[in-house]
TIBADO-901660 format. One line per 4 residues: number of its first residue (from 1); their letters; for each residue x, y, z of C-alpha. Coordinates in Angstrom, 3 decimals, always signed. Layout:
// TIBADO-901660
NUM> A> X:Y:Z ~ ...
***
This chain:
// TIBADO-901660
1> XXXX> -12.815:-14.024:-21.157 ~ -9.001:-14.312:-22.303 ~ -6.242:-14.461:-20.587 ~ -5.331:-10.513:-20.595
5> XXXX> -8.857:-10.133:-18.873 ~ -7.888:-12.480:-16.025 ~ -4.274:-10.769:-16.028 ~ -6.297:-7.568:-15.321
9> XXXX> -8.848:-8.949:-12.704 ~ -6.078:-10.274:-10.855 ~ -3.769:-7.183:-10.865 ~ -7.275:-5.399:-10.127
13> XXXX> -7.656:-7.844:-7.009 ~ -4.250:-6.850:-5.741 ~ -4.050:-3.425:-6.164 ~ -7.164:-3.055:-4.407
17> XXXX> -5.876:-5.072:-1.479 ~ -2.501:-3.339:-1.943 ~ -4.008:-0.133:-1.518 ~ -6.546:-0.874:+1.599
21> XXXX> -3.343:-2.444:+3.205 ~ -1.926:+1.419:+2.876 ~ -5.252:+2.938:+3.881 ~ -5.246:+1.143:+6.976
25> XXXX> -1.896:+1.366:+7.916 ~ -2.153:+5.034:+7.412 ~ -4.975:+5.281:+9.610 ~ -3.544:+3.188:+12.605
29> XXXX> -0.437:+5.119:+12.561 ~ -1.860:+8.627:+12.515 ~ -4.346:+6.722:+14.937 ~ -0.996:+6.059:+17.098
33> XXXX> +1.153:+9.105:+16.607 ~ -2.017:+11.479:+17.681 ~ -2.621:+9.296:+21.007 ~ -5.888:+8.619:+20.058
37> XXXX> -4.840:+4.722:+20.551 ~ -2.522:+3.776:+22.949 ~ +0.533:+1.427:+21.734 ~ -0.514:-1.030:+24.991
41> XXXX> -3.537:-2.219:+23.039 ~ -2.415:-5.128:+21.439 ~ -5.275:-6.160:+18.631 ~ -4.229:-2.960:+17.150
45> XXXX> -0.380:-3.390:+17.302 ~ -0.232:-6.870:+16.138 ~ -2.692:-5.671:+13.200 ~ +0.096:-2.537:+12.610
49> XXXX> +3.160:-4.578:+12.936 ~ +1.221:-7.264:+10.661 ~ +0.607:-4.590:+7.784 ~ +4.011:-3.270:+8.165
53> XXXX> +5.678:-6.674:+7.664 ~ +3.522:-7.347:+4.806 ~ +4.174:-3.906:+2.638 ~ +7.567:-3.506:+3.698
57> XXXX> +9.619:-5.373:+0.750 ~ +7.075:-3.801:-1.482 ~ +7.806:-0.056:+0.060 ~ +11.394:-0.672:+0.592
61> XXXX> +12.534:-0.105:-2.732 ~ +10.454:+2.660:-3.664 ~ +12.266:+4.191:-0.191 ~ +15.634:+3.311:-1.350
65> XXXX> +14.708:+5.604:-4.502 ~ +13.154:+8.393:-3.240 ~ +15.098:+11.280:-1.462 ~ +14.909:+11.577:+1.934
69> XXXX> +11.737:+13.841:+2.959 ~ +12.235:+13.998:+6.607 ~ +9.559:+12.580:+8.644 ~ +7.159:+12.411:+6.170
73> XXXX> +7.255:+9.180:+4.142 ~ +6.082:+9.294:+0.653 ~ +6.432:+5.783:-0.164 ~ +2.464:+4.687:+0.025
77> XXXX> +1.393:+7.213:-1.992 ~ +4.257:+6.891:-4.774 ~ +3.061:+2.844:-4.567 ~ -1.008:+3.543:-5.148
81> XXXX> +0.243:+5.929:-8.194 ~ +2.348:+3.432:-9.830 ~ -0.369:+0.244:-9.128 ~ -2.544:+2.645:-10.957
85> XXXX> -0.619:+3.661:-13.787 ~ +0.088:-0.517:-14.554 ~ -3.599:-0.721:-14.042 ~ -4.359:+2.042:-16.704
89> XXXX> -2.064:+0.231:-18.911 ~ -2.914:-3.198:-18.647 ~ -6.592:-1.772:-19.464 ~ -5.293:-0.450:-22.379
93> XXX> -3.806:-2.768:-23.985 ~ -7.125:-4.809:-23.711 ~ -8.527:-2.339:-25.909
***
C-alpha cells in the first residue's frame, strides 16, 4: 500500500461518516418537523443539536453559495455529491 491508497482509505473513512452524519440528521429532523418525536425528548435533541454543530462549518459555505431555495435546504445533498466526485477522482488517479 502507498501513500495515495491510504489518502483514499482515509477520505473513504470520512466521507462515509460525513454522509451518515447527513443521513441521520435528515432523519431526526423530518423525525421532528412531522411530530413523530417531540422536541422535549432530550437524547434526541442533544444528538440533533450535536450533528448540527458538527456539519455546520462544513454546510455553511456550500449555503453561502447556493441561492436561496426557500425552506428547502439543498446543502446535504450538494455536500454527498461533491465528497463523491473527490472520491471518484482520488480513485482515479490511483489508476
Amino acid at each position: 500500500m502507498n501513500g495515495i491508497d491510504a489518502l483514499i482509505q482515509i477520505v473513504g473513512l470520512l466521507t462515509n461518516v460525513l454522509v451518515m452524519l447527513v443521513i441521520i440528521q435528515f432523519v431526526i429532523g423530518l423525525l421532528f418537523a412531522f411530530n413523530v418525536i417531540n422536541h422535549s425528548n432530550e437524547f434526541l435533541a442533544a444528538i440533533y443539536t450535536s450533528i448540527n454543530r458538527l456539519l455546520e462549518p462544513v454546510l455553511r459555505p456550500i449555503r453561502n453559495v447556493l441561492p436561496g431555495t426557500g425552506a428547502i435546504d439543498f446543502s446535504p445533498l450538494v455536500l454527498i455529491i461533491v465528497l463523491q466526485i473527490v472520491l471518484i477522482v482520488l480513485t482515479s488517479i490511483r489508476l
